[in-house]
Backbone as numpy.savetxt, mean C-alpha at the origin, in Angstrom:
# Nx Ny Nz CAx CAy CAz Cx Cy Cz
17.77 -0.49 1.53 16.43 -0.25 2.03 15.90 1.06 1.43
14.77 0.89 1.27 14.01 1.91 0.65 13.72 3.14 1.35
13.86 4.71 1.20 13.76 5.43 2.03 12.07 6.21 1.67
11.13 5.99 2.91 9.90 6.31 2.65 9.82 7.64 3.49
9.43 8.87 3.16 9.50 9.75 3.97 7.80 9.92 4.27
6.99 9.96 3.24 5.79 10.07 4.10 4.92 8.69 3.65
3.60 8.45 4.18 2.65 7.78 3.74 1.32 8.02 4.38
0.45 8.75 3.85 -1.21 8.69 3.66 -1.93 7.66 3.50
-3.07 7.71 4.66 -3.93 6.71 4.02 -5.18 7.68 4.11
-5.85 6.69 3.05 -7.55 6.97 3.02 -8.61 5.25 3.50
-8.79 5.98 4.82 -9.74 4.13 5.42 -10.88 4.28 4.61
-11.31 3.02 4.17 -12.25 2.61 3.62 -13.07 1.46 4.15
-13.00 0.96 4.89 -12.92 -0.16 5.72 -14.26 -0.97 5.09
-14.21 -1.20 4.05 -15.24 -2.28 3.23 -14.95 -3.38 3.18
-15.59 -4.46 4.13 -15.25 -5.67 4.31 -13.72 -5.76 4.89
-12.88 -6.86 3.95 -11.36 -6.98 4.38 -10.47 -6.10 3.86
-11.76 -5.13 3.12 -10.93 -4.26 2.56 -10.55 -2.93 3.54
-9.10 -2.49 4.10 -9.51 -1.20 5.00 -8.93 -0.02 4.44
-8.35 0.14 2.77 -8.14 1.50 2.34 -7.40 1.47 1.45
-6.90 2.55 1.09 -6.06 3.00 -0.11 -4.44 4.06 0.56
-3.37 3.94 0.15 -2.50 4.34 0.94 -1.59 4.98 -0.38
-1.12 5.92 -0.68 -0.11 6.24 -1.52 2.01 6.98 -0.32
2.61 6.75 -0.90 3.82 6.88 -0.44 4.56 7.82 -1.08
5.69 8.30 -0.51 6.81 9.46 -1.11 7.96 8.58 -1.03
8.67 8.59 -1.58 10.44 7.66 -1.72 10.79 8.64 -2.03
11.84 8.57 -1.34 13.54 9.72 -1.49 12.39 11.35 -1.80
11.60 11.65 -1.30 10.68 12.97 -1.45 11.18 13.30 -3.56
10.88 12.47 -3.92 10.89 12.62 -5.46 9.89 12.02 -6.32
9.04 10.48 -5.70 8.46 9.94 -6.67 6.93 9.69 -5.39
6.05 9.40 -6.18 4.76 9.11 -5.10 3.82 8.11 -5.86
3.81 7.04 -4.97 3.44 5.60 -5.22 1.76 5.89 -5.06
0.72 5.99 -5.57 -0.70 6.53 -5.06 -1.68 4.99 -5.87
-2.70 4.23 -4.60 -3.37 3.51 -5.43 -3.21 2.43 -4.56
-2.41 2.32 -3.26 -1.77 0.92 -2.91 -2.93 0.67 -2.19
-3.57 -0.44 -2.15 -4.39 -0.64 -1.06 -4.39 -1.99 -0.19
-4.87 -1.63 0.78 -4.69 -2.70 2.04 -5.71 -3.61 2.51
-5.51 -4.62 2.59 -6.56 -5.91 2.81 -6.09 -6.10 4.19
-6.97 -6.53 4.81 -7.04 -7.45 6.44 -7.40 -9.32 5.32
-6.43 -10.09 5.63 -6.74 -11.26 5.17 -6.91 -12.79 6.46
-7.01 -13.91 6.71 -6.96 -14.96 7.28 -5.53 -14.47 8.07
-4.71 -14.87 6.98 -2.90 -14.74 7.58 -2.34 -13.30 7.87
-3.32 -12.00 7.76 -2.52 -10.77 8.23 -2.97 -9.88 7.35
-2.55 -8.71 7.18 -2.57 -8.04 6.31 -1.80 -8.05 4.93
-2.28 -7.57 3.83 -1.41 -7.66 2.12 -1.67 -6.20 1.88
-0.94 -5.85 0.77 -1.19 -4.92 0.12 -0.87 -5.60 -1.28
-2.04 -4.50 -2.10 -2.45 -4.64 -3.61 -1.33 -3.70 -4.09
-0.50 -3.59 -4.88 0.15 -2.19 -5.85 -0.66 -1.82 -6.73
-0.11 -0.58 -7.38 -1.76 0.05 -8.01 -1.36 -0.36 -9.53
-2.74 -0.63 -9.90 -2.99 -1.76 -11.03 -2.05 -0.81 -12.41
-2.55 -1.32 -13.30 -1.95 -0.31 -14.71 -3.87 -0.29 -15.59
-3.60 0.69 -15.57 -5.30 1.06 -16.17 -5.81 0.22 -17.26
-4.73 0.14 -18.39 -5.22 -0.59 -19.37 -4.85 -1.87 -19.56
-4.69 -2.40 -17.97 -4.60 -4.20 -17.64 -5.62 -4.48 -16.77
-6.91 -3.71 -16.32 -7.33 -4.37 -15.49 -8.11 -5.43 -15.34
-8.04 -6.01 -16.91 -9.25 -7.42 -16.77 -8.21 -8.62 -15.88
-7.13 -8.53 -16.30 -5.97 -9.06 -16.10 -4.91 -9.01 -15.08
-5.60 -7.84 -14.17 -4.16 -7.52 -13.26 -2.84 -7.36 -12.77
-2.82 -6.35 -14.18 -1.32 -6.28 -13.88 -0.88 -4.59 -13.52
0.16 -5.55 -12.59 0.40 -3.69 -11.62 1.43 -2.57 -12.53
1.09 -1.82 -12.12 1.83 -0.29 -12.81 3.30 -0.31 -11.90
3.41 -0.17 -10.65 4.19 -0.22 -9.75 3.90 -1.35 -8.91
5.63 -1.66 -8.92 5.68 -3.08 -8.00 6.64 -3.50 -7.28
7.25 -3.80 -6.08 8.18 -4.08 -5.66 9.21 -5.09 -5.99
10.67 -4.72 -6.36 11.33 -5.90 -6.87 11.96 -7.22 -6.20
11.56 -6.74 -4.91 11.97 -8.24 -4.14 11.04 -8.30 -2.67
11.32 -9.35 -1.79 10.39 -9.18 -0.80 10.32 -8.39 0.57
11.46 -8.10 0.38 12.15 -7.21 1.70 11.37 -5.93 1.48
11.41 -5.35 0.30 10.73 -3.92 0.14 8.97 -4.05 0.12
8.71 -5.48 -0.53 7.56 -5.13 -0.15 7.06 -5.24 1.29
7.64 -5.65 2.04 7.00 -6.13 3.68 7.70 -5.02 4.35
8.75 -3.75 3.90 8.61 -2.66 4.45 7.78 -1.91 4.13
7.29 -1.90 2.77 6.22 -0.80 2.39 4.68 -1.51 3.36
4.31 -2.91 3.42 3.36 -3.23 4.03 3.25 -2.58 5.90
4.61 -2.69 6.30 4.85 -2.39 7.33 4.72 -0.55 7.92
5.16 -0.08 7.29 4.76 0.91 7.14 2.98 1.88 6.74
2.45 1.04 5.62 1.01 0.88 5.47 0.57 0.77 6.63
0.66 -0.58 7.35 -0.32 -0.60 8.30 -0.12 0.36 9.77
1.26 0.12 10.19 1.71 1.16 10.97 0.60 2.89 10.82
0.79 3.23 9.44 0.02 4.70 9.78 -1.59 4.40 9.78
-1.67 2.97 9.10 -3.21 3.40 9.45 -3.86 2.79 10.41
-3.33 2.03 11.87 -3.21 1.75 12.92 -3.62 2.92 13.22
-2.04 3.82 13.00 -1.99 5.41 13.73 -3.34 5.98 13.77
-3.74 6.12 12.71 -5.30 6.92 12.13 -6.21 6.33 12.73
-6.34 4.89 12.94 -7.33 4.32 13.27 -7.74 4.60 15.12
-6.84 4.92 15.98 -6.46 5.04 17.28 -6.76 6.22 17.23
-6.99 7.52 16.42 -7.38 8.95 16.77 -8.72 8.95 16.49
């Protein structure tokens, strides 16, 4: 399991869209760009694109299996719940 020590968000709450969230792992690397959708089935998160793919969409950073991504989602929404309640 992935060790996340912090995570920021910035709400944006445009449409299903409700923000942008970047992360710290092992306090060495910082994931910045992730953003969070409200969809039909729940919430997703986007990983942040690679600049010179974006006609095409392909991400810069990405999770390698599904377990990490539905902790990093879990976590996403968790703090910006938090934020959203103050």
């Amino acid at each position: 399991m992935l060790e996340i020590n912090e995570v920021r968000i910035k709400k944006i709450n445009r449409g299903k869209f409700l923000g942008y969230a970047s992360i710290l792992i092992e306090n060495s690397l910082v994931v910045d760009g992730i953003e969070l959708h409200e969809g039909e089935k729940g919430r997703y998160i986007y990983m942040p694109l690679n600049p010179k793919m974006k006609k095409s969409r392909r991400n810069s950073t990405y999770p390698i299996n599904n377990e990490t991504r539905e902790q990093i989602l879990q976590l996403v929404s968790d703090k910006y719940d938090e934020e959203t309640e103050e």
